[in-house]
C-alpha positions in Angstrom: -1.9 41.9 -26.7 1.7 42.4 -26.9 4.0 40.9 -23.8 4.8 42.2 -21.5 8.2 42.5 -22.1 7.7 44.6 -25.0 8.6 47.7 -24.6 6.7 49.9 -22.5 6.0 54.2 -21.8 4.8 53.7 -18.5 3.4 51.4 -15.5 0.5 52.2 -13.7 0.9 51.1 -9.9 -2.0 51.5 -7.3 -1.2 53.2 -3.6 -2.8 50.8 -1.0 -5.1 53.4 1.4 -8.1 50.8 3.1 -6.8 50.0 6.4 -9.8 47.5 6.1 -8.4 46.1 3.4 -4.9 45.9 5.1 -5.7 45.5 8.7 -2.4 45.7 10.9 -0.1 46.0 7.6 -1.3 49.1 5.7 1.5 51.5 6.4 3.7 48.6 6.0 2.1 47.6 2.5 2.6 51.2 1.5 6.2 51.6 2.0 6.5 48.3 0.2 4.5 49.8 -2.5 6.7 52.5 -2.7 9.8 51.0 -2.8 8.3 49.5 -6.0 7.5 52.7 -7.9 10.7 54.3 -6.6 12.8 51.1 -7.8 11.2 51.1 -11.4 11.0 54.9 -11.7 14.8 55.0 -10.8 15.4 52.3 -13.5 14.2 55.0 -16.5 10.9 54.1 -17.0 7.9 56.2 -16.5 5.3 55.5 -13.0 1.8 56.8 -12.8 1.0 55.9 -8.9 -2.2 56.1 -8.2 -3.7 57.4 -4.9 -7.0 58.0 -3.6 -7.2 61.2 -1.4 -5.2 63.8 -0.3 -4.5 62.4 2.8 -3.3 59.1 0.8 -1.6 61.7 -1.9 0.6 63.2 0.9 1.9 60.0 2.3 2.9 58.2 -1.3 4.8 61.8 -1.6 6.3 61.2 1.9 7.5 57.7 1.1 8.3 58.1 -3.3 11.0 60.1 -4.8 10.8 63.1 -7.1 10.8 60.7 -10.3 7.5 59.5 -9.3 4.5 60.7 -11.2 1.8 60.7 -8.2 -1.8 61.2 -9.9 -4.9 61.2 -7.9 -7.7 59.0 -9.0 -11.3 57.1 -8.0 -9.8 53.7 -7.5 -11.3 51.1 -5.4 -8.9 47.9 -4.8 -5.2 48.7 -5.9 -5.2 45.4 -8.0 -4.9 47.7 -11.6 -3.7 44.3 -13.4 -7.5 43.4 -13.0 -9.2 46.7 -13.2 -6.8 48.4 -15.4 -7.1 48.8 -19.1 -5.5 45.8 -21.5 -3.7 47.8 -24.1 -3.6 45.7 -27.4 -1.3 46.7 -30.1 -3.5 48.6 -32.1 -3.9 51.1 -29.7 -7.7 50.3 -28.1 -7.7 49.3 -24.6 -10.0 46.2 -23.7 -12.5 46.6 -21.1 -13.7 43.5 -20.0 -16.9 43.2 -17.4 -15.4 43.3 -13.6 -17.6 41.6 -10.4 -14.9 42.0 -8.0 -13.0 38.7 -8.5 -16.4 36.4 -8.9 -18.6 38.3 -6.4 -16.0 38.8 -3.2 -14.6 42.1 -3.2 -16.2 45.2 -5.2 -15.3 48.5 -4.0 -16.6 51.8 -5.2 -13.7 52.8 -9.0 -13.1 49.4 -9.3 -15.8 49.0 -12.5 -14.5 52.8 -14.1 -10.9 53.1 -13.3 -10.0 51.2 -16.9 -11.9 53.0 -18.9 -10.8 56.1 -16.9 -6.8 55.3 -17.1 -7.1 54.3 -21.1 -9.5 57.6 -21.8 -6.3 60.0 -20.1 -3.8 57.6 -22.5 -6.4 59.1 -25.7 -7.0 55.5 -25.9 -10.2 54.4 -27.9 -12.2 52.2 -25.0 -13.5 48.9 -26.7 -16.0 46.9 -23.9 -16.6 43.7 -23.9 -19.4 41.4 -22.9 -17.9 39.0 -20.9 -15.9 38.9 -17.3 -11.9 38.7 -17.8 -9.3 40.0 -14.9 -5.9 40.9 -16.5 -4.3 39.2 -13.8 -6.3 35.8 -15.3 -4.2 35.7 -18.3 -0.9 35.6 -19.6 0.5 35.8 -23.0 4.2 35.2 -25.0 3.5 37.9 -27.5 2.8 35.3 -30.2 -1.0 34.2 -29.7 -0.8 31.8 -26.8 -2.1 32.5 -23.6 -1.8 30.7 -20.3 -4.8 30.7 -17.9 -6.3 28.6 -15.0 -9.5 26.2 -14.9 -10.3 27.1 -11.5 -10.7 31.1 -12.6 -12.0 31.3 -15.7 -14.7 28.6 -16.0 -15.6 29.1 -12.5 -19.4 29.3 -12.3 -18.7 33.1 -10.2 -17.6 34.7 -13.4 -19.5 33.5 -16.7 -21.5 30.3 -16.3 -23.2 30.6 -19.5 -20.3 30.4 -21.1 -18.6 26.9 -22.7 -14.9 26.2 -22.4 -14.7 26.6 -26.4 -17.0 29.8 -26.0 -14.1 30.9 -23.4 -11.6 30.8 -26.4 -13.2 32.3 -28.8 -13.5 35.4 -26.8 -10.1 35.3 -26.2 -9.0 35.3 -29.7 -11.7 37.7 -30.7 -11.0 40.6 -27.6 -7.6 39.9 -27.4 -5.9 38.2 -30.7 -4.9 34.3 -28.1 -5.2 32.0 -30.6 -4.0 29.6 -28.5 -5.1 28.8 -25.4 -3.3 26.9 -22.7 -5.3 25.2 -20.0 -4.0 25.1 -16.5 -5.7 23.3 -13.4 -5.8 25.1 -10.2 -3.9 27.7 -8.6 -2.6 28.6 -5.7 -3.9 27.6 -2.3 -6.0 30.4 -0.7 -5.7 32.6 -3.7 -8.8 34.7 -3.5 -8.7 35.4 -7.2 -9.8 32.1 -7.4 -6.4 30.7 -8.9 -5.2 33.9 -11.0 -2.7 32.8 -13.4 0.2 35.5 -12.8 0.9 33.9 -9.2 1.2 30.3 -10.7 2.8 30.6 -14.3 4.1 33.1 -16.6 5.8 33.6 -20.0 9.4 34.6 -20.4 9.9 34.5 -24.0 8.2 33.2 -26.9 6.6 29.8 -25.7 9.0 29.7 -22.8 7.2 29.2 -19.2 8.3 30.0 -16.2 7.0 27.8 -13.0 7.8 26.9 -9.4 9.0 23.6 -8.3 8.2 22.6 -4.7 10.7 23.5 -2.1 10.4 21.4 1.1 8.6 18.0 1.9 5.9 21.0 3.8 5.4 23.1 0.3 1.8 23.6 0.5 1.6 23.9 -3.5 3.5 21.0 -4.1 0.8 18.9 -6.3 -0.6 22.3 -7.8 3.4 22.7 -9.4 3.2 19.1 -10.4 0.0 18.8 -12.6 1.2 22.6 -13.9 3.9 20.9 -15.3 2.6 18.1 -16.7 0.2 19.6 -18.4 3.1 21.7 -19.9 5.1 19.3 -20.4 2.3 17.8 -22.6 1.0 20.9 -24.4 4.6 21.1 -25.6 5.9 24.3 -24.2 9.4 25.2 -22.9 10.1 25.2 -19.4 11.8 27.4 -17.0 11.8 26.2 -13.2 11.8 28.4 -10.5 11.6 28.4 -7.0 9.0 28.2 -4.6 9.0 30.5 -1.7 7.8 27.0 0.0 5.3 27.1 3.1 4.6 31.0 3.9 1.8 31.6 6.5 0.2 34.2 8.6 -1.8 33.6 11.5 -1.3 30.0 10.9 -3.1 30.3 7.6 -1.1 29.2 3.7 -0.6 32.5 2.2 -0.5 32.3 -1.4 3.2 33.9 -1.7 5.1 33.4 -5.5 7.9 34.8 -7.3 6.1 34.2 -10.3 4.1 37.2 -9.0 7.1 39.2 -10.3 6.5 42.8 -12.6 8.1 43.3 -16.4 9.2 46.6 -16.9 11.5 47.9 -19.7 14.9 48.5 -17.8 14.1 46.0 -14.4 12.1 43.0 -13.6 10.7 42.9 -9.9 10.5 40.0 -7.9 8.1 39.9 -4.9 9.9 38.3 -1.9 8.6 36.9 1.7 11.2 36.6 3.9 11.5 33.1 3.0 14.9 30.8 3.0 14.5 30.4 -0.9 14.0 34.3 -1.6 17.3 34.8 -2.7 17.7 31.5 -5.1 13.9 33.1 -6.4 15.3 36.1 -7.2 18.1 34.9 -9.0 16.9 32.4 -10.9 14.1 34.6 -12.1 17.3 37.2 -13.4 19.1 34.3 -15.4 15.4 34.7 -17.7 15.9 37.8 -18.5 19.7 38.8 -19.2 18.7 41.9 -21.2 17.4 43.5 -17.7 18.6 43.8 -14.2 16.6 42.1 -11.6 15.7 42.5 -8.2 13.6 41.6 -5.5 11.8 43.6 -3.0 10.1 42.9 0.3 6.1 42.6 -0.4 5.1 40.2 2.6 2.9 43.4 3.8 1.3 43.6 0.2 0.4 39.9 0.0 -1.5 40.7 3.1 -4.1 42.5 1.1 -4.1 40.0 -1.5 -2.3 40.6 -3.9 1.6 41.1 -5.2 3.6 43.5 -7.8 2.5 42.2 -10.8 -1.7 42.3 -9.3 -0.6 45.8 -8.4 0.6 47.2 -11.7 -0.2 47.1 -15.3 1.7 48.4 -17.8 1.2 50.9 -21.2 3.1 49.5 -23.7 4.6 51.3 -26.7 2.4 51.2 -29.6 5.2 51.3 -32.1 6.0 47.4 -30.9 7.8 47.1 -33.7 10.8 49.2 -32.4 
């Protein structure tokens, strides 16, 4: 797989339309959604939003602008990082097995909408045997990939398979041939610790992670072991921000700048209304000086589960090389 900052033609972003899935924050999540799409659109690079009927259709017109593309699909959850295709650089798109996030949500597109996106791409669709989320992985571009203990060698996704047996599927589907192990992720993440709300390359064996903010941050020991087991696998670190504690009906919500989206022009930084959103922000820009940064409102999309980066996933340009 290339990274993501590589370049890229377009991003694909899903629409939210269950109210079930949103209940009390659904026309709040899609605004948010919105002013995602609009912001990358606007930067120069190609959106494909996704929506699910024509009622749906006629509100992500309402709220996007004209640079937009609005395409109407059979999607399930809007979480495209984990049902989307994962474009390697030789032009097939990886289709890994899907069970709705080890058995807890499944909704009717969620097991086609891949193979769906990558066959409209003319992409060649390559399945695998095993159960991988997009949003369970991330790579530098170079062979190493960062994942969680907690996700992928949870029983709920492939017990019959080792820790080693883990890796060589990796390298095999997706070219990581290097694999480095993280512990746990995020409190009352229902990914079951996804990797792209906990840690996340910036550059060629460069890591970005959060450091606890406040004696209250709920994640504090999660950060700590994260970095020391980077600190011992021997890659570079970048310290970011925590949002610190975030909750909603005095529950931990599993809120992260780290959930922030790549794109080719503009890097997008979820944000909670919390004290530390605008050091987050900023401190996420100073990684990447080649783009401008922003963050964006997406307390309303958290709600559902998920952030920016669980909402999208990028096409990147085959020709890497340029």
């Amino acid at each position: 797989m290339p990274s993501e900052w590589a370049k890229q033609d377009w991003l694909w972003i899903g629409f939210p339309h269950d109210a079930d899935e949103w209940p009390g924050y659904l026309v709040q999540a899609q605004e948010q959604m919105a002013a995602f799409a609009n912001a990358v659109a606007e930067s120069g690079q190609e959106v494909r939003l996704l929506v699910r009927n024509a009622a749906n259709e006629a509100r992500a017109r309402a709220l996007c602008t004209a640079a937009v593309g609005i395409e109407r699909r059979a999607y399930g959850d809007v979480w495209l990082r984990d049902t989307g295709p994962l474009v390697r650089i030789d032009g097939t798109a990886l289709r890994c097995r899907f069970n709705g996030w080890g058995g807890k949500y499944l909704m009717e597109g969620d097991q086609t909408i891949g193979a769906e996106l990558a066959r409209d791409a003319s992409l060649p669709v390559i399945e695998s045997d095993w159960i991988l989320e997009g949003g369970a992985i991330d790579g530098d571009g170079t062979g190493l990939v960062v994942t969680t203990e907690q996700c992928l060698l949870n029983p709920n996704r492939n017990p019959e398979l080792s820790r080693a047996e883990i890796e060589k599927r990796l390298e095999r589907d997706l070219g990581f041939d290097r694999v480095f192990w993280l512990g746990d992720g995020l409190i009352n993440d229902h990914t079951d610790g996804h990797v792209d709300n906990l840690a996340r390359f910036v550059g060629p064996n460069r890591l970005a992670l959060p450091r606890a903010t406040g004696a209250d941050d709920p994640n504090a020991a999660i950060y700590a072991d994260a970095k020391a087991r980077a600190l011992e696998f021997g890659v570079e670190l970048a310290e970011i921000p925590s949002p610190g504690l975030v909750t909603r009906g005095g529950l931990i919500e599993p809120a992260s700048y780290a959930n922030f989206a790549i794109t080719s022009h503009l890097v997008v930084v979820p944000t909670f209304g919390s004290v530390h959103d605008a050091a987050g922000v900023a401190a996420i820009a100073g990684l990447f000086p080649d783009r401008a940064t922003i963050g964006l409102p997406a307390d309303a999309v958290l709600a559902g589960g998920g952030g920016f980066h669980c909402a999208s996933q990028q096409m990147p340009r085959l020709d890497i090389a340029s």
